[in-house]
BAFI-3210 file (N, C-alpha, C; in Angstrom, 3 decimals, decimal comma, padded with zeros to 6 digits):
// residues 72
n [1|2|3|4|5|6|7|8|9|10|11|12|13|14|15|16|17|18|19|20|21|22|23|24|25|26|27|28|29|30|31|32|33|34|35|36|37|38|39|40|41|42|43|44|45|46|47|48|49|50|51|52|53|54|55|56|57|58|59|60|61|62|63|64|65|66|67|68|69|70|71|72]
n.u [012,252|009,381|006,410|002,755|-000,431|-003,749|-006,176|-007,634|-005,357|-005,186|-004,447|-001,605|-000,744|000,167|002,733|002,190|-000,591|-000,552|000,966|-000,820|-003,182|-001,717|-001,729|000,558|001,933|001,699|003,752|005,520|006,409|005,982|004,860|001,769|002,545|005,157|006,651|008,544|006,809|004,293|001,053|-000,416|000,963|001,958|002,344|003,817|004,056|006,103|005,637|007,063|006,684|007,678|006,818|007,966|009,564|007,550|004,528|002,108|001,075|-001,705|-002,960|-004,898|-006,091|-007,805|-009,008|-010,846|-012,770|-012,550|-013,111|-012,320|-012,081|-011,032|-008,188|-006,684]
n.v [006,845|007,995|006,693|007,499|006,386|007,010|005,221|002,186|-000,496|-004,157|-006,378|-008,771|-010,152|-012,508|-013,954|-015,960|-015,580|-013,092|-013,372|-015,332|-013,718|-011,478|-013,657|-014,912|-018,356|-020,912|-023,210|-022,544|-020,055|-018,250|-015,184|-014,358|-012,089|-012,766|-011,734|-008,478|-007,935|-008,480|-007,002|-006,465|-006,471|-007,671|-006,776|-007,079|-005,757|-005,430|-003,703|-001,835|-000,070|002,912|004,012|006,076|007,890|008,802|009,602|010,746|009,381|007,574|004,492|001,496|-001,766|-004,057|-006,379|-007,879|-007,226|-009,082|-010,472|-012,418|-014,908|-017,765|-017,180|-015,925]
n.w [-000,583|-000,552|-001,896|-002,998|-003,508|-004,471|-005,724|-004,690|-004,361|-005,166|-002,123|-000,285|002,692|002,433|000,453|-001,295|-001,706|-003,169|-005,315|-006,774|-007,401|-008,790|-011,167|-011,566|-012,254|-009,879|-010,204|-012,340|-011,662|-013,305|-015,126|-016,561|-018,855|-020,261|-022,439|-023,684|-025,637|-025,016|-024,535|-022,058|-018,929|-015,938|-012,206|-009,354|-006,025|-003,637|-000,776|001,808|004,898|006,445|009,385|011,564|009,391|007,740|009,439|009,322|006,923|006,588|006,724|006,632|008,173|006,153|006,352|007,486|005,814|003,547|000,708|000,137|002,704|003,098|002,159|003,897]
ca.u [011,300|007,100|005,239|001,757|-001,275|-005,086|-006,760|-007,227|-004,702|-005,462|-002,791|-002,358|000,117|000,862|003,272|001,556|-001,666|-000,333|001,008|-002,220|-003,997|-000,948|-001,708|001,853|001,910|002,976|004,565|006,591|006,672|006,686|003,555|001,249|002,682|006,117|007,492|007,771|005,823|002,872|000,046|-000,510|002,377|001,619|003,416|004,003|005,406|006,069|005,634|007,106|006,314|008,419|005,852|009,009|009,682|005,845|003,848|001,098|000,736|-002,872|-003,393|-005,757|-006,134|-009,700|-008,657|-011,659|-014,008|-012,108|-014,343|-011,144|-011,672|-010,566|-007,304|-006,316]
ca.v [007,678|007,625|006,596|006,743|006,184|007,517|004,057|000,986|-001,948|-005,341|-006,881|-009,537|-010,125|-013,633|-013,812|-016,511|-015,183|-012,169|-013,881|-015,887|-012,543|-011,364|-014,357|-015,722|-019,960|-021,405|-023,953|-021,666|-018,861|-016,773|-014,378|-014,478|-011,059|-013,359|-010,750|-007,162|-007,256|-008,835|-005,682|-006,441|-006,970|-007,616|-006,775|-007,602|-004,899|-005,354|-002,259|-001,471|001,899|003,042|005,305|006,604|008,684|009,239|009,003|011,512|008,443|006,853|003,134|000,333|-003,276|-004,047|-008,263|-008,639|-006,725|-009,524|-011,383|-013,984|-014,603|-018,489|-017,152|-015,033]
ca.w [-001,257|-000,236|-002,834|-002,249|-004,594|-004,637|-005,830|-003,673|-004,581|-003,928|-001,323|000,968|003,463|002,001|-000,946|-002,279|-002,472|-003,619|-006,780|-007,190|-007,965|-009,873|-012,326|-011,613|-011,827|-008,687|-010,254|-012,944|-011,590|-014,708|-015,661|-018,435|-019,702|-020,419|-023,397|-023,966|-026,740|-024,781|-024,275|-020,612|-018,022|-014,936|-011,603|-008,152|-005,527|-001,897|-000,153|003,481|005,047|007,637|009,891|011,609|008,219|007,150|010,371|009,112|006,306|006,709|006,199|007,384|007,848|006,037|006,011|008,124|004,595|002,402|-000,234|000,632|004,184|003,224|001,589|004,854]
c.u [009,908|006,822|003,523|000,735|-002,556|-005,827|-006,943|-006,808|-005,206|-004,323|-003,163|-000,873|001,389|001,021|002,565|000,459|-001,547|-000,116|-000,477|-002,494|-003,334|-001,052|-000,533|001,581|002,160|003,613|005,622|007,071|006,743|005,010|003,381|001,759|004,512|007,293|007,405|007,199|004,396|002,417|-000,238|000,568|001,539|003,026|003,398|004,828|005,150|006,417|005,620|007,027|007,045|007,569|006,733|008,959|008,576|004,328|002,421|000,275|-000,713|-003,196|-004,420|-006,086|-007,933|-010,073|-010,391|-013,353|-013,363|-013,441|-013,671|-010,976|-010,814|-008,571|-006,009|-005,381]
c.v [007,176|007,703|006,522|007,040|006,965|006,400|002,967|-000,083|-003,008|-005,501|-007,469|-009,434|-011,217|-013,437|-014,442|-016,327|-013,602|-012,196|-014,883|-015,130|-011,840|-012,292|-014,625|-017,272|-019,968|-022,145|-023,257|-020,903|-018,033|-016,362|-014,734|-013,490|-011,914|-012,247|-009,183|-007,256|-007,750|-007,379|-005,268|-007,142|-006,908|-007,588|-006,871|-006,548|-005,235|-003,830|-002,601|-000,090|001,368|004,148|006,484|008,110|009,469|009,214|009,870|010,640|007,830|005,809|002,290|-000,657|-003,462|-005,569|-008,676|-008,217|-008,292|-010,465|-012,590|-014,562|-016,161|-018,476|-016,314|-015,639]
c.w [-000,895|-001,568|-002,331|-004,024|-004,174|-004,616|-004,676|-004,535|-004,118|-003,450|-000,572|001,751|003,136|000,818|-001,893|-002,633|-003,300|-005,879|-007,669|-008,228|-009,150|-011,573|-012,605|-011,241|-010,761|-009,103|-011,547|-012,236|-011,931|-014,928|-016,651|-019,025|-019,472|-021,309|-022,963|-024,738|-026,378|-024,035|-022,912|-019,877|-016,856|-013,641|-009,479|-006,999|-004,123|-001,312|001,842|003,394|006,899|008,674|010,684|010,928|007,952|008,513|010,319|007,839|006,947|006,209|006,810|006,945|007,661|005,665|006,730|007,273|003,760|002,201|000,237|001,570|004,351|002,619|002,909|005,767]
res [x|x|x|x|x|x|x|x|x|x|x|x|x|x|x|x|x|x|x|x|x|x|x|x|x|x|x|x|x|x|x|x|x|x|x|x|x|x|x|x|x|x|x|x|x|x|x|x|x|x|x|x|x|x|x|x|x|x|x|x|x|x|x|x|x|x|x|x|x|x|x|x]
***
């Protein structure tokens, strides 16, 4: 199934900075939104795109705009 969005996500390529931003420990591993009954959850998705399937899809690499260029 394509999902696509409208917004810009942050994302990186690397897992671990991915979870950084997520506000997942590295050394737990567990989020601050720990319960359901906490107000904010937070979440983590890896997205592949098959261009194959979607090749009229429009993306671009903008690593070289990042505020992060030491996280890259």
């Amino acid at each position: 199934m394509l999902v696509a969005t409208e917004p810009f996500w942050s994302s990186s390529r690397d897992v671990s900075v991915a979870k950084t931003f997520a506000g997942i420990d590295p050394t737990t591993g567990m989020s601050p939104g720990r319960s359901r009954k906490d107000k904010q959850q937070h979440a983590l998705f890896e997205i592949e795109i098959d261009f194959t399937r979607s090749p009229e899809l429009i993306v671009a690499d903008v690593s070289h705009l990042s505020a992060y260029k030491e996280l890259l």
